[in-house]
N, C-alpha and C positions, 0 to 999 in steps of 0.2 A: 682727401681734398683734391681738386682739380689745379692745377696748377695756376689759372687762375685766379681760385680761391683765395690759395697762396701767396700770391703776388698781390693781392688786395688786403692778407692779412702782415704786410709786410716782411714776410720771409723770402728767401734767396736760395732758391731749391739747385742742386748739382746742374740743370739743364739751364738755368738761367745763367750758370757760370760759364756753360759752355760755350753758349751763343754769345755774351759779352766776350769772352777769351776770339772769338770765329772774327766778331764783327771791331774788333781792338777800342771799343766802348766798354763804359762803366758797368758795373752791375745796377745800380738802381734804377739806372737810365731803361734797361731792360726789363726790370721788375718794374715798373712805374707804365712803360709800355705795355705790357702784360695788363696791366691791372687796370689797365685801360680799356682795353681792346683792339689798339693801334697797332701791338702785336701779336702774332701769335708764334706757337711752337708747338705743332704739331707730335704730341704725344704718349699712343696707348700704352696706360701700366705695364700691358703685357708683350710690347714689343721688347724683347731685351737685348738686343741685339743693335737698337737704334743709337746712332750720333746726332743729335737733336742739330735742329736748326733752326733761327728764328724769321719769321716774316715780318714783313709789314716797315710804316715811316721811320724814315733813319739809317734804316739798314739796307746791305745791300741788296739789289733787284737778283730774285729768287728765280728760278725755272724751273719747271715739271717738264718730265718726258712719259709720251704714253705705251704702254703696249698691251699685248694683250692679244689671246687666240680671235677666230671667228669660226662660225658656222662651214667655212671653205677652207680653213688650216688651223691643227689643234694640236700642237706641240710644248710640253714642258720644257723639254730641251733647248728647244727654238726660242721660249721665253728669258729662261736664265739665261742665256747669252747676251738676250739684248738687257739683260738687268745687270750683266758683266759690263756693255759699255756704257751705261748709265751710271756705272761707280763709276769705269776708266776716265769717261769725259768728262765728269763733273757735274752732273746735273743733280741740284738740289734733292730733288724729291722724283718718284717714280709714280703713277698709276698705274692700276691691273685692271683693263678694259673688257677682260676676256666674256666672250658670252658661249663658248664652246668648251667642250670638253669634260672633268671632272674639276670642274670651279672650286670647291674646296681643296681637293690636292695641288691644283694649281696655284691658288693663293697661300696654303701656308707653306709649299716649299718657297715662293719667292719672298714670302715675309721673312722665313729663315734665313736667309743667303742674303734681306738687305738691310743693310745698314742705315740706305737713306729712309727718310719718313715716306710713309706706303698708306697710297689713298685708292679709294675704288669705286665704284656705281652701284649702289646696293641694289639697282630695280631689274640692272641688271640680271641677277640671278635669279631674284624674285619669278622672272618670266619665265626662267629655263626651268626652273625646279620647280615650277609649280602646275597650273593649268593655263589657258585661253589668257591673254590679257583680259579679254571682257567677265571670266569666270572667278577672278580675281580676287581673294577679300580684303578687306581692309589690314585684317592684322597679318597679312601674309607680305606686306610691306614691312612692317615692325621689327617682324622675325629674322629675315634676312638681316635687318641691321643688327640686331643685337646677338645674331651668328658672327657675321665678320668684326662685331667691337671686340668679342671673346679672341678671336682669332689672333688679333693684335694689330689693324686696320689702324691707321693712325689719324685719317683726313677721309670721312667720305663726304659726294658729293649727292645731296639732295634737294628735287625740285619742288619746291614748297610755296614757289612764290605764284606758282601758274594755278589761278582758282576758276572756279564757273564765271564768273561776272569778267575774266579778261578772255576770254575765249572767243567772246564778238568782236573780239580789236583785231582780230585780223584778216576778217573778210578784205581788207583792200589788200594785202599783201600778196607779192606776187611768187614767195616760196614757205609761205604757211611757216610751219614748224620743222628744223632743220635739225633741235638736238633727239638725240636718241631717245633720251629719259623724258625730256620733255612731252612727244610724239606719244611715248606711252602711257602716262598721266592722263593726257589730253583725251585722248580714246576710249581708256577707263572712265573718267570723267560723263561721255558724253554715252557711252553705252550702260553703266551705272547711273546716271543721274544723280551723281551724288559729289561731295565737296573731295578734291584732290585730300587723298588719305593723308601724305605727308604732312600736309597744314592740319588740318581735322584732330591730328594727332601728333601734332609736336612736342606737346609735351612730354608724352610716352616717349619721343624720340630726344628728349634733354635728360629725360632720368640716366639713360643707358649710356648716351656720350657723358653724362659728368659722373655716371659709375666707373669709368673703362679711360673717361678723360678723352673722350674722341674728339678731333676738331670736324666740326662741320665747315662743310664748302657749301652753298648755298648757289645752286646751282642756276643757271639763268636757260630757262627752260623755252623764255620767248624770244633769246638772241636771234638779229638776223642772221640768215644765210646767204645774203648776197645786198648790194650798195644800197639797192632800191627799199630796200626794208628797215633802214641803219632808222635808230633814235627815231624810231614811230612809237604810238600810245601805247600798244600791247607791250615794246620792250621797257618802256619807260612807267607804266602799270606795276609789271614784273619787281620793277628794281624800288617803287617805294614800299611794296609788301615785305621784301626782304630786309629792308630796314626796320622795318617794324619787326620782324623775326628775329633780328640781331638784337634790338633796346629787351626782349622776353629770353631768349638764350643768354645773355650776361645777367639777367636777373639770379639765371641758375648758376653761373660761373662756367659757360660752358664758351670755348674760344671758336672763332667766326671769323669764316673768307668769304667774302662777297665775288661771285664771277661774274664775267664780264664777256663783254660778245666778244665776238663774230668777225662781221663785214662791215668795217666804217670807213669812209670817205675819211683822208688825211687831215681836210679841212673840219670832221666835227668828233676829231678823238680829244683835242681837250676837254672840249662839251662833257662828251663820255665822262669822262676822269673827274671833272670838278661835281655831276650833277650824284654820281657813286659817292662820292666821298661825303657832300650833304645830305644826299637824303640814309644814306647807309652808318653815320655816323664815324668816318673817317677807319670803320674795319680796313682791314688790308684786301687791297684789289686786286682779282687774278683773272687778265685778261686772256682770253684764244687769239694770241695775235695779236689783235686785229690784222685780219686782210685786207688789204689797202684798193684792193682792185679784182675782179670776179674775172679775169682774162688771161689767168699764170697757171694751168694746170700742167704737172711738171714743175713747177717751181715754183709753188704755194709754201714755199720755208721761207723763202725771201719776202715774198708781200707779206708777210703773217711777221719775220724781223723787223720791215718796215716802219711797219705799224705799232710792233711790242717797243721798237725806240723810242717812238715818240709818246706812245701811252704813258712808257717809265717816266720821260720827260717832265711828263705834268702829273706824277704821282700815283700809277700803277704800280704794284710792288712785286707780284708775282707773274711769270711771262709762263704759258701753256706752250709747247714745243709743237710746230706743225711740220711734219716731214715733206720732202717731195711727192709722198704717194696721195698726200691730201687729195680727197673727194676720184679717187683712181681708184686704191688698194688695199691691203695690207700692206705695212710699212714691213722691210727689209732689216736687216741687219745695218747693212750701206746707209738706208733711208732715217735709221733712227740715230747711227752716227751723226750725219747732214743737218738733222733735227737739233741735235746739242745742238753742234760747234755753232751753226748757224742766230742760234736763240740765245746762246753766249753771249756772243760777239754785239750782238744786242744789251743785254741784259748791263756788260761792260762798260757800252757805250751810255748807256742813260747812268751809270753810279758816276762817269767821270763829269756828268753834265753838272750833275747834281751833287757836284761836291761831295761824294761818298770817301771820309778821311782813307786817307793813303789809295786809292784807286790807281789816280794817274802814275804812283810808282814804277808799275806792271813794265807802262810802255816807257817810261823815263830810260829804265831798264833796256829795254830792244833796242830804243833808239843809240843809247853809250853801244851796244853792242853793232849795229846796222854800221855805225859810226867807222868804228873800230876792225870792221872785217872780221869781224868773232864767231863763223857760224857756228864754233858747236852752243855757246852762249844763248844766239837765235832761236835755235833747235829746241831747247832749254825750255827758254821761255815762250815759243807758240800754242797756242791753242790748241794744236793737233801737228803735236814734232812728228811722226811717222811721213803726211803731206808734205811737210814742208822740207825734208828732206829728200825726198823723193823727186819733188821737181828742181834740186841742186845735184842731184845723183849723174845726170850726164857730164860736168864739168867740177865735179865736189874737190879734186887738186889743188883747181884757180882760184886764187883767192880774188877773184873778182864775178861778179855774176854774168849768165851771156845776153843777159837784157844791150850792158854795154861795150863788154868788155875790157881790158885793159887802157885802150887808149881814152874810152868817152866815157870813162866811169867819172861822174861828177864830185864824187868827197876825194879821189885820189887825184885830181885835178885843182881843187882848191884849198889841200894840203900841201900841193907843190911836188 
């Protein structure tokens, strides 16, 4: 049985203890979420190795970080590292974006080494290992997936909601199709003449996730790429199909993330968040970001924070990390550090909005400490103590910082 299942047959399986023990709620409360589909928890039988985590309302705001080879650098080594500061800094969960290299070796040493829940693009491989996108067949989609469910794949992401009949909604757009999977559905599609496999065939794609227990991410294939494109017909097409694919996948007992763009205008991410949650049936939402502004290249972690805050805000649950190297590069080592802390710092700030029990402890904590001149306490409790002591490293003696100094430090001034 799918865990799920489980959760609907009211049982309380070790993963659901875990996540209640993680999030300092009940267990029923998580089993009842479960059995709902409000949450999920990400988890292949055969990942053994996994510390479950749970998603979705209630709990606290989740974050994915991505990596993964390309075509222009195709290193195992290079990937475990960044899957080292993905435990270090705490990111929820981890994807394996890789479209270079040997895909399979590279997938299952990193599913050995992680701990966290491990999700990936199955269409991805599908292209590399196979023929022409256009030479394609249908069950050659399939396959890959029910390779990496074996593997121990815990979340992958498929686009299933992009059909022939929304492919005419985007002649007015002014950057088409911006996701990867999506881009290649669409092509297939148009050079086959035939219905997006993923949909045509989901069924075949619910057997295997509720044999292996895979969560589907339900991939938005028609997000925009840039302001000008936000919450048009084709993304808003996209997102009532995939609700209708969620009400058929709980049918089976199989658990469901709904994603979310892109590029939204500050002014229409509540839109975003409340029009997901109805027509998607309140699944858990995992948004890219949102970018708040098409003008930050070099620092598309911050508009993509911006925007994952206020999404959280009004009921996004899961935040997609976007690095510095967004729409430049491969991301770095450096660049997928930046990515956490950055999507953290986020992710924190929307559970303290939102009332997420004991959240604001964190910083109650800094503050007695900031108070008090306690840096190793600070240090302690930062997001990223390596940083933050480093920029106290030129005067770390003083117990005053040299923003003021001794004389114009303001708490030792109104202590007397």
């Amino acid at each position: 049985m799918t865990l799920m299942k489980k959760a609907r047959s009211g049982l309380i399986t070790k993963q659901m203890e875990i996540v209640a023990a993680k999030e300092n709620l009940k267990k029923e409360f998580i089993r009842h979420g479960l059995a709902e589909g409000t949450i999920a928890i990400p988890a292949n039988i055969k990942h053994k190795n996994l510390d479950p985590i749970g998603i979705g309302n209630g709990l606290k705001t989740k974050i994915n970080a991505n990596i993964g080879t390309s075509n222009l650098k195709s290193d195992i080594n290079g990937e475990l590292e960044k899957l080292s500061l993905c435990v270090k800094y705490k990111a929820d969960t981890v994807m394996d974006l890789s479209t270079s290299g040997d895909l399979d070796k590279i997938r299952i040493q990193l599913i050995k080494n992680s701990s966290l829940p491990f999700g990936t693009v199955p269409i991805y491989q599908t292209v590399k290992d196979n023929k022409t996108i256009e030479a394609l067949a249908s069950e050659d989609f399939i396959e890959t997936i029910e390779k990496q469910a074996k593997q121990g794949v815990d979340f992958i992401t498929i686009h299933a909601g992009l059909l022939r009949k929304t492919l005419p909604l985007l002649k007015t757009r002014k950057m088409g199709i911006v996701s990867r999977g999506g881009a290649i559905i669409s092509r297939w599609i148009k050079s086959n003449n035939k219905e997006n496999p993923f949909y045509s065939q989901f069924e075949q794609i619910l057997d295997i996730a509720s044999e292996y227990d895979v969560t589907l991410s339900l991939g938005d294939g028609l997000r925009p790429g840039c302001l000008a494109d936000a919450t048009d017909k084709a993304q808003l097409a996209e997102l009532k199909i995939l609700g209708d694919l969620t009400l058929r996948a709980w049918q089976k007992n199989v658990q469901i993330i709904i994603e979310g763009p892109g590029h939204i205008p500050l002014d229409q991410i509540k839109f975003n968040v409340e029009i997901q949650k109805k027509y998607c049936h309140n699944a858990p939402f995992y948004v890219l970001g949102p970018l708040v502004t098409d003008i930050a290249p070099g620092y598309d972690h911050i508009t993509a924070a911006i925007g994952g805050a206020l999404a959280g805000m009004h009921g996004a649950n899961f935040l997609c990390y976007v690095t510095p190297s967004e729409h430049l590069s491969l991301p770095s080592l450096e660049d997928v550090k930046q990515g956490i802390i950055v999507t953290k710092i986020a992710a924190h700030a929307v559970d303290i909005a939102n009332g997420i029990k004991d959240a604001r402890n964190w910083d109650d904590e800094m503050s007695n400490a900031r108070f008090n001149f306690d840096w190793e306490k600070q240090f302690k409790l930062a997001l990223d103590p390596e940083t933050a002591r480093k920029k106290r490293s030129d005067i770390e003696k003083d117990e005053y910082c040299s923003m003021c100094g001794k004389d114009y430090c303001s708490m030792r001034n109104y202590k007397g």
